[in-house]
C-alpha positions as a printed Julia matrix, in Angstrom:
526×3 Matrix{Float64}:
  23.59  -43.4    -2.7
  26.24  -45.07   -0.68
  26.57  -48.49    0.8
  23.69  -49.45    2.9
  24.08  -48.49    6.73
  24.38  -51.0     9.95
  21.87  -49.45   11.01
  19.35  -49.99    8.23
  17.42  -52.35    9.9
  16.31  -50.17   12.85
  15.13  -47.58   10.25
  12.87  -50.54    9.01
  11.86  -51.13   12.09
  11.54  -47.78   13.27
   9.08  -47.17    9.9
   7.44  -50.5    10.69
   6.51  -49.1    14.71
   5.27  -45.6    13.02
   3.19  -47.59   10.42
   1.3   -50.22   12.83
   0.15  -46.91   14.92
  -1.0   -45.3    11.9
  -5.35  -45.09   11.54
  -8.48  -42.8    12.51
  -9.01  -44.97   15.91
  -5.39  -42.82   17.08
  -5.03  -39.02   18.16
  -2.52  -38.14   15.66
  -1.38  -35.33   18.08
  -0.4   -38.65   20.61
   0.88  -40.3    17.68
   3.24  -37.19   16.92
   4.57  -36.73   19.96
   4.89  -40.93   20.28
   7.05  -40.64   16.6
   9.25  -38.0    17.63
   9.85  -39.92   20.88
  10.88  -42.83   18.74
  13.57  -40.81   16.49
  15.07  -39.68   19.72
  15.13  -42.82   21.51
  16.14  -45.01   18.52
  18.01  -42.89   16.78
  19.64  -40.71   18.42
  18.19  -37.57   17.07
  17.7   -34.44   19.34
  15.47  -31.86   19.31
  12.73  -33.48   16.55
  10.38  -30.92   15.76
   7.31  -30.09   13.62
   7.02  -26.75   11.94
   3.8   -26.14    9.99
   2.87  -23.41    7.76
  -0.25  -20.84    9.2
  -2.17  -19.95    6.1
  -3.92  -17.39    7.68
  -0.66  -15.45    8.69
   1.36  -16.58    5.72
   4.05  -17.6     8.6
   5.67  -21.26    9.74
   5.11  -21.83   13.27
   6.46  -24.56   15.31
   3.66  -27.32   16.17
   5.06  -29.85   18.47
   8.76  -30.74   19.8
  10.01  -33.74   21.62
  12.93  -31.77   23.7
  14.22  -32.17   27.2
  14.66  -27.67   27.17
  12.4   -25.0    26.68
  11.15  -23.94   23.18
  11.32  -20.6    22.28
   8.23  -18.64   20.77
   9.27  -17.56   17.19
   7.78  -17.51   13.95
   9.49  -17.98   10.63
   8.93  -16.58    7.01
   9.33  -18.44    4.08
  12.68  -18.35    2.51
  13.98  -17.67    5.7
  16.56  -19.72    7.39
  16.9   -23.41    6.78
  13.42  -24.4     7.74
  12.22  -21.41    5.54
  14.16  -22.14    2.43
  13.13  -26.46    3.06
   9.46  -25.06    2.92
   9.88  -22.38   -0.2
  11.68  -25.31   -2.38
  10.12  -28.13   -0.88
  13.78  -29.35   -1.0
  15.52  -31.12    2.12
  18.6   -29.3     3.53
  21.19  -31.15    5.13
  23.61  -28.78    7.77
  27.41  -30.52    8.42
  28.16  -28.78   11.26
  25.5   -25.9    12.6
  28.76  -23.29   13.26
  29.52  -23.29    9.94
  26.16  -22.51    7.83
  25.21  -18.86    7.83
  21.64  -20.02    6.67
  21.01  -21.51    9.53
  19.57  -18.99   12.34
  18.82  -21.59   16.11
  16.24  -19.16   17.01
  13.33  -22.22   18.49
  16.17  -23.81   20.39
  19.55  -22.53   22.79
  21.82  -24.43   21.73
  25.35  -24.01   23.37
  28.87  -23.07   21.64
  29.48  -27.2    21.59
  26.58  -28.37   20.16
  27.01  -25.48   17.03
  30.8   -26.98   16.66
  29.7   -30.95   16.94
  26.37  -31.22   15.41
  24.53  -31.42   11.95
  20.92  -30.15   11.43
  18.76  -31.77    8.88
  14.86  -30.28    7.68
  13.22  -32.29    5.06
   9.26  -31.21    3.96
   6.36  -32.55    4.84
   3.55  -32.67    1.71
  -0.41  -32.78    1.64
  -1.7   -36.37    0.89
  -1.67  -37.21   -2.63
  -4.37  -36.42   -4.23
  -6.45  -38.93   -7.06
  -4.24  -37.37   -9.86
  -0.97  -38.5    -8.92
   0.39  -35.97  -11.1
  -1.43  -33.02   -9.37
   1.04  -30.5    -7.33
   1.13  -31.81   -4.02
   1.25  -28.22   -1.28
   3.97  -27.82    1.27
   2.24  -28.24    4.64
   5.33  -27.27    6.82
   9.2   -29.09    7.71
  10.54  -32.18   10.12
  13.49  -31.25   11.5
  16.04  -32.93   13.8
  19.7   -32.47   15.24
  21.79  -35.06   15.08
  25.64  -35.95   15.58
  27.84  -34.57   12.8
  29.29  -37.42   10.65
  30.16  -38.06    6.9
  28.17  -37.0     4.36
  26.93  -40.14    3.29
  25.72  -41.14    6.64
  23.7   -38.24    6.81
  21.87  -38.76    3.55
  20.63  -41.81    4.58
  18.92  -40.12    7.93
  17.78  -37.6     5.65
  16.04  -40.35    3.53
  14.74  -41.82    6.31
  13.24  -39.01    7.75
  11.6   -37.73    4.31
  10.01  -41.66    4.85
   8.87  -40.59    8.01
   7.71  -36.88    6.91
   5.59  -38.94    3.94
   3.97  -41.22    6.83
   2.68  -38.06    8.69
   1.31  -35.88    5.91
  -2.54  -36.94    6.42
  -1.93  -36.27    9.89
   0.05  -33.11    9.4
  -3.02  -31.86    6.82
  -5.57  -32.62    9.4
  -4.08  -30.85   12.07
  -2.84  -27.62   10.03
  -6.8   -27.82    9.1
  -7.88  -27.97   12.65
  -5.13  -24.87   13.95
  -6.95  -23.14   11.0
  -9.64  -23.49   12.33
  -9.19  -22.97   15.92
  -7.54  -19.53   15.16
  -9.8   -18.36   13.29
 -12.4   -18.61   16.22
  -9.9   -17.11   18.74
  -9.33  -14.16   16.19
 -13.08  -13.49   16.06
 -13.45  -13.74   19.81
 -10.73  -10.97   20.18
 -12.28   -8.67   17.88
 -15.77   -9.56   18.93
 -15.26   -6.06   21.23
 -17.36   -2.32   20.54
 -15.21   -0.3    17.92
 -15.84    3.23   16.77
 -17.77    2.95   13.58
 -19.05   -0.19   14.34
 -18.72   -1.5    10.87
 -19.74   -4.76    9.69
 -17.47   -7.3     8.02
 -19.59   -9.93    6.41
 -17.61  -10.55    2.75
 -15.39  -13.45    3.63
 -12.19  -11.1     2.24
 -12.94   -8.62    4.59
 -13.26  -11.27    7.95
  -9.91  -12.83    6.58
  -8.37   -9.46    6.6
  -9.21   -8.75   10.05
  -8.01  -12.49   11.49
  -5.2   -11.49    9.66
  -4.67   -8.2    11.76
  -5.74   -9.64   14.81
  -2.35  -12.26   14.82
  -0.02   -9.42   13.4
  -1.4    -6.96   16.19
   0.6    -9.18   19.07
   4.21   -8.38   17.22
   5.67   -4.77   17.61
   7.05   -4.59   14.08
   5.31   -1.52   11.89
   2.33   -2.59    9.71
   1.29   -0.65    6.74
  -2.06   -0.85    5.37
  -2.13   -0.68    1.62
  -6.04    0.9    -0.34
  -7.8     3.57   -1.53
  -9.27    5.99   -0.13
 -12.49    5.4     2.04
 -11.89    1.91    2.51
 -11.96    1.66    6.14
  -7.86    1.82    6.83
  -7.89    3.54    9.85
 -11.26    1.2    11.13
  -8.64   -1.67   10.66
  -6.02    0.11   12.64
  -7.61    0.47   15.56
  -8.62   -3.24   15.24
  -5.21   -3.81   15.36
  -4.73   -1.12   18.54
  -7.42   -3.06   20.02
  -6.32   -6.6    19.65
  -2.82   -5.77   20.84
  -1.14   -5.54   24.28
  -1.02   -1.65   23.53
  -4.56   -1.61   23.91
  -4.64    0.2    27.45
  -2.11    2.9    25.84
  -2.39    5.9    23.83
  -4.34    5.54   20.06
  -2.94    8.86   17.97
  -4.3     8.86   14.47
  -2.5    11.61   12.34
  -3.66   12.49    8.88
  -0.66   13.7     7.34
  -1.95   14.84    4.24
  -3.7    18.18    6.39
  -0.26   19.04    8.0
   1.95   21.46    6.27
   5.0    20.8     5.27
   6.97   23.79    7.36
   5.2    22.0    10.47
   5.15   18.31   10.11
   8.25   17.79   11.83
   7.35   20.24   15.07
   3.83   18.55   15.16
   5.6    14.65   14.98
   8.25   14.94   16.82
   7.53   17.8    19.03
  10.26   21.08   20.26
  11.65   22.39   23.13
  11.28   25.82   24.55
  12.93   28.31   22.79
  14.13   25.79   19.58
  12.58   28.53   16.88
  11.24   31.87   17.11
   7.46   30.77   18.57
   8.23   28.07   20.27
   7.45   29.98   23.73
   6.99   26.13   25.89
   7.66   22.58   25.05
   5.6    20.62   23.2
   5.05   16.94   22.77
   5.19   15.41   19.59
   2.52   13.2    18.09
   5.23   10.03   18.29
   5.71   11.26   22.24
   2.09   11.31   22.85
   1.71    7.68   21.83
   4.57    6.71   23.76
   4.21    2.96   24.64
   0.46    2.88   22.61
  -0.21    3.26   18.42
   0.45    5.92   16.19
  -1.24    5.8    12.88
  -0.09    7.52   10.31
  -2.62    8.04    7.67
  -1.11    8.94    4.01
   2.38    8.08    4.94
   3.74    9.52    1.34
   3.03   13.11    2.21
   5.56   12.34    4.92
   8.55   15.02    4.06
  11.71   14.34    3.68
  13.02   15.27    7.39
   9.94   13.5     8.77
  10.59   10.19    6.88
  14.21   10.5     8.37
  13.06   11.41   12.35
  10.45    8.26   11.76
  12.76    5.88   10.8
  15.26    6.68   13.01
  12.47    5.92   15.71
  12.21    2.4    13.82
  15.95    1.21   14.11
  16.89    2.62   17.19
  13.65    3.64   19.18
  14.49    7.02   20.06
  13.09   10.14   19.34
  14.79   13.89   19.52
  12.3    16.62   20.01
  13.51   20.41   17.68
  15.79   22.09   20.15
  16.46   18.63   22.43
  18.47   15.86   23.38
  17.32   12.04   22.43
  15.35    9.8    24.53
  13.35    6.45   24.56
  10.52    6.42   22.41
   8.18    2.82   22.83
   5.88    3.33   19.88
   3.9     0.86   17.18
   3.52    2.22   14.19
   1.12    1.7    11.94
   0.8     3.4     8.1
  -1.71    3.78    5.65
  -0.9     4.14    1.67
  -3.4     4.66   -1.26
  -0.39    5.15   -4.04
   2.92    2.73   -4.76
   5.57    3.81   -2.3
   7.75    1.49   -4.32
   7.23    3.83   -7.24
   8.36    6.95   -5.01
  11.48    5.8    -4.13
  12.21    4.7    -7.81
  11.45    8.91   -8.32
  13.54    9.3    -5.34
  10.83   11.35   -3.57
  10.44    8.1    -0.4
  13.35    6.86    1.66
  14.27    2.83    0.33
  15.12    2.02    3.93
  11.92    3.71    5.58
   9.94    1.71    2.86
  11.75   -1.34    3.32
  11.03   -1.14    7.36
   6.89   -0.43    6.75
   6.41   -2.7     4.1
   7.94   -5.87    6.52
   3.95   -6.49    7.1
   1.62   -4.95    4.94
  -2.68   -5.96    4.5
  -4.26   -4.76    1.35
  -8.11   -3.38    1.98
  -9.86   -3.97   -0.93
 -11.99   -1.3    -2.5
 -15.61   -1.94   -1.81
 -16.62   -2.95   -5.45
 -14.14   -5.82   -5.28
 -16.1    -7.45   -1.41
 -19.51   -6.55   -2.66
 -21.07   -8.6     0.48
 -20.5    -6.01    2.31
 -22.45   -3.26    0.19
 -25.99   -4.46    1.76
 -25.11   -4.7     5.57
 -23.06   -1.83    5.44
 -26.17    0.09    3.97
 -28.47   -1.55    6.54
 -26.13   -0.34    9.48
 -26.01    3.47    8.12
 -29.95    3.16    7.46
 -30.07    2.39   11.73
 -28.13    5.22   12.49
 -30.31    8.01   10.22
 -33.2     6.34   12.24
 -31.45    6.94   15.59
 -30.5    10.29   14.92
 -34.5    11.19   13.57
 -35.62    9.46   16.47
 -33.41   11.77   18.43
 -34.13   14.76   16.67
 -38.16   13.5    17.44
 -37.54   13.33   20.92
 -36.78   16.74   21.51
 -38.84   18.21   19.33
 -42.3    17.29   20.08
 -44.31   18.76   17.36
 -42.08   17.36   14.45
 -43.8    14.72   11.64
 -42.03   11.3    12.19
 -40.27   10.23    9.09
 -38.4     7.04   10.01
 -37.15    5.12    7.02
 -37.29    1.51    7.77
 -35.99   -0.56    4.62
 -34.61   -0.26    1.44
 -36.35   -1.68   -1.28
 -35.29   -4.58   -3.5
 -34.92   -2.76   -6.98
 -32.46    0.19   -4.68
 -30.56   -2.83   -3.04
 -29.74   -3.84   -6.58
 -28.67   -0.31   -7.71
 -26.41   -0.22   -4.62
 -24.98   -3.45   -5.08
 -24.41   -2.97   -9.1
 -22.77    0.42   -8.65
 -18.97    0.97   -8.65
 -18.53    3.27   -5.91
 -15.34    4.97   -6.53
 -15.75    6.92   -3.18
 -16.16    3.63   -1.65
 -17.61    3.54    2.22
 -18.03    7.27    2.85
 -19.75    7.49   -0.64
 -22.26    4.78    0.35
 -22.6     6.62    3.82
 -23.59   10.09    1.81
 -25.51    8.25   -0.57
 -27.79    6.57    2.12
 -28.23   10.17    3.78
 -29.19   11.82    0.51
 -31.85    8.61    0.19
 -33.43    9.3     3.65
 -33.72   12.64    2.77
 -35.3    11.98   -1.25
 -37.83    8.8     0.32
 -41.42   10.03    1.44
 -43.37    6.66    2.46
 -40.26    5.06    5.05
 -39.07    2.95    2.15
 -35.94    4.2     0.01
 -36.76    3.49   -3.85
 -34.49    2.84   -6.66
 -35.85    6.89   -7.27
 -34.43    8.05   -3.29
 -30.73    7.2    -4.84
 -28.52   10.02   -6.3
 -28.04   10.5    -9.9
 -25.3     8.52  -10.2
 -26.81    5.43   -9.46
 -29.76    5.98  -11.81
 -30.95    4.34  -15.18
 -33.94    4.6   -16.82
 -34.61    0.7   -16.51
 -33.87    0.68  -12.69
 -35.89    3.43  -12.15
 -39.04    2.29  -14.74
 -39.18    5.41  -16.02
 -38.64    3.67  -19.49
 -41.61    1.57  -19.44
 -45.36    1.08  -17.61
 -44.69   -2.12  -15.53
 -47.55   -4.64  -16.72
 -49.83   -5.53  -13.88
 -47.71   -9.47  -13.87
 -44.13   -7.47  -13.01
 -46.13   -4.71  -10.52
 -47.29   -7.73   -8.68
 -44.13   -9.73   -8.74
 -42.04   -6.42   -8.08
 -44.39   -5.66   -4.88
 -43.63   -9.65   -3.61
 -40.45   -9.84   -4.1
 -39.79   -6.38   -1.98
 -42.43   -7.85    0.82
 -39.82  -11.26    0.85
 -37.02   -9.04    0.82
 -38.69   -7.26    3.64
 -39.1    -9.98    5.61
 -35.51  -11.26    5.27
 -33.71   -8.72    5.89
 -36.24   -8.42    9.44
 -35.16  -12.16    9.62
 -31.31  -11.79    9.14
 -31.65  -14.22    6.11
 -33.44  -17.1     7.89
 -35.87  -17.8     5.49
 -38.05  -20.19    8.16
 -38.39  -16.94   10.49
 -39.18  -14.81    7.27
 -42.25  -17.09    6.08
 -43.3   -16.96    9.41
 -43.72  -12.9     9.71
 -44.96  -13.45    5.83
 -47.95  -15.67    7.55
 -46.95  -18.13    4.89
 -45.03  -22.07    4.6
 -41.13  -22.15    4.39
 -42.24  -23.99    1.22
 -43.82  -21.49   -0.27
 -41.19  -18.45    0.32
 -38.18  -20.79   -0.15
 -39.69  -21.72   -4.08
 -40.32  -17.34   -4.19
 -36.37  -16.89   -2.88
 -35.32  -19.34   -5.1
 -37.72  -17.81   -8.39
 -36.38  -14.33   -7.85
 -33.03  -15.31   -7.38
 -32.57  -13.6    -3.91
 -30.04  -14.74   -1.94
 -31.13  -15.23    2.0
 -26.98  -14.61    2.95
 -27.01  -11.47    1.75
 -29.2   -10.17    4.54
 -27.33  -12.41    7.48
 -25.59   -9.48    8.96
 -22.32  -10.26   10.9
 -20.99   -8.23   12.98
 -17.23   -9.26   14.29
């Protein structure tokens, strides 16, 4: 390090002003904006800045400025740009002179052709508190970042040394409030989503609600998402919650499952033909891209895409424009959104998937997780198809009169192990087939580990092995009458000793003996 500045002592005393304002009887927000205040006044700086990382998004996002112009609304991705690469190495980066550094990409501020030649940029990290190990990782919460007036290099250093002082004094803070965002966005996401959807499914694994948050914030951008599972997951569920939670949610919804089109016609159907472009075409026709103009297109089992359809869509993704077979090119204002149950990245090693299509879909991409890997969501999911064989019966009972009423009302404990212990290759639609076959097996209103297909069956589950002794029939028939009761409860155990007729005491020591957990029967629906 170089000699000591002139100016040393006002960075003492600048440190000694942030420290005496530093305790839980302040608003660290008004302490923030009082410390960036102070390296502008003081110091000179312009444009301090906080940048925190959204753990939720996996995105930095700027938190609070002290600027005399208007911020701009952009996100960054770590590894991107200066304040991306500060947060991926957890490194400070000093800029000379702004013109100069390719790196560095001015998209939160304007800054005029004057200010790139004369000033310097510098973004140093700010870490979580330390924890009681001193030698435990501390995590990058986000970067502190100021202009200031180019000068030499060693100058420079020392404001960067100052600053990472100043960075270290606002870490608690900085944790607090990244906690609190958290927090706060995570309630706005659910209050967006809290809206009727087709299927009306319920998301009550934690996986499953952090996928959908996750949706809801990527749903404002227009950049493609692609949605990354097997089969019967519920891909196309979370693409409409994406439709749904954007600004495109008054426009067109298409949903194209390409793996039914044939290859001859995929292009015609997606793009769409004039008059007259091949022998048939006797009128125009709009493509499925057209149709959604200015909505969502999803496009379900995006490898069976061919190869002149993986060229017309992303030439719709670089230069928004579509060409109909037999026309001329026009404007085309579509999101897209793609599904994918095999590795894309393996068909364009073999060649058969375009690297710059893949490239543009994969920018964002969510992973739905097979349903034997969020296992929460086995028993609500079961409940809600269960309400929706009793609608239709009830239906069906309505208009006909004379018909025997055969409503199946629960699902006994022993069956809502079988379901939960199964693998369920087939995931959702499997469960959905497997509750219909159940309604149709069960004769008393209660589906038995004996209702379930085949492929859920043992010989334990089912007793079949053995003759239960009178001790298990009775603890067997008690646990299914709490099980009963909770699931009529949604999981509150008080309200479930109270339809038992019996003390919370008593049914939370039975809960506990049988090792039932009350959650599983707390159905969410988001």
């Amino acid at each position: 390090m170089a000699k000591t500045p002139d100016n040393f002592r006002d960075y003492l005393e600048t440190l000694r002003i942030m420290a005496s304002y530093l305790g839980p009887q302040r608003s660290f927000r008004s302490n923030l904006e009082f410390f960036l205040q102070l390296l502008t006044k003081r110091h000179n700086f312009m444009r301090a800045h906080l940048v925190l990382f959204e753990p939720e998004t996996g995105l930095l996002r700027l938190r609070h400025a002290y600027s005399s112009q208007e911020v701009n609304e952009v996100t960054y991705s770590p590894g991107v740009g200066v304040t991306g690469q500060v947060f991926a190495t957890g490194k400070p980066i000093i800029v000379d002179k702004l013109k100069d550094d390719k790196h560095f990409l001015s998209l939160l501020f304007n800054r005029t052709d004057e200010e790139m030649e004369k000033l310097a940029f510098i973004s140093v990290p700010v870490l979580s508190p330390v924890e009681a190990n001193p030698m435990t990782a501390r995590d990058i919460l986000g970067t502190l970042n100021v202009d200031t007036m180019g000068g030499d290099r060693d100058d420079l250093e020392w404001r960067c040394l100052f600053l990472e002082v100043v960075a270290s004094l606002i870490g608690n803070g900085s944790a607090y409030l990244q906690e609190e965002l958290s927090r706060l966005w995570r309630l706005d996401s659910a209050s967006t989503l809290m809206q009727e959807d087709e299927g009306d499914y319920f998301l009550f694994s934690k996986i499953m609600r952090h996928l959908v948050e996750q949706a809801s914030h990527l749903a404002q951008g227009r950049a493609p998402i692609l949605l990354i599972g097997e089969n019967g997951v519920g891909k196309e569920f979370l693409a409409r919650r994406i439709y749904k939670a954007s600004s495109r949610k008054e426009m067109p919804f298409v949903s194209c499952y390409l793996a039914t089109l044939s290859e001859e016609k995929m292009l015609a159907e997606l793009v769409g033909y004039q008059k007259g472009a091949f022998a048939g075409a006797v009128q125009t026709q709009k493509g499925l891209f057209e149709q959604a103009q200015y909505g969502t297109i999803f496009l379900d089992c995006v490898e069976y895409l061919t190869k002149e359809a993986q060229e017309a869509l992303l030439h719709l993704l670089q230069e928004h424009e579509l060409c109909r077979l037999g026309g001329t090119p026009f404007n085309c204002d579509v999101r897209v959104v793609a599904s994918t149950c095999v590795s894309l990245e393996q068909l364009v090693q073999e060649g058969k998937f375009l690297k710059e299509l893949y490239v543009r879909l994969n920018l964002y991409n969510l992973y739905v997780p097979p349903l034997r890997e969020r296992r929460e969501d086995i028993i609500p999911l079961a409940e809600h198809f269960l309400s929706q064989i009793a609608e239709q019966e009830n239906s069906a009972a309505g208009q006909n009169s004379g018909q025997t009423e055969k409503l199946v009302k629960r699902i006994s404990y022993p069956a809502l192990q079988l379901l939960t212990q199964y693998y369920w290759p087939g995931n959702i639609p499997e469960l959905k087939k497997c509750m219909e076959a159940a309604a149709q097996n069960c004769s008393d209103q209660v589906i038995r580990a004996g209702d379930l297909p085949p492929s859920l069956q043992t010989a334990e589950s089912t007793d079949t092995e053995n003759e239960l002794s009178l001790g298990d029939a009775v603890a067997r028939f008690e646990k299914e009458m709490i099980v009963d009761a909770l699931v009529k409860a949604s999981g509150n155990v008080l309200k479930a000793a109270k339809i038992l007729k019996s003390s919370y005491r008593i049914v939370n020591y039975k809960v506990k003996k049988y090792n039932i957990d009350p959650r599983h029967f707390t159905v969410r629906k988001v």
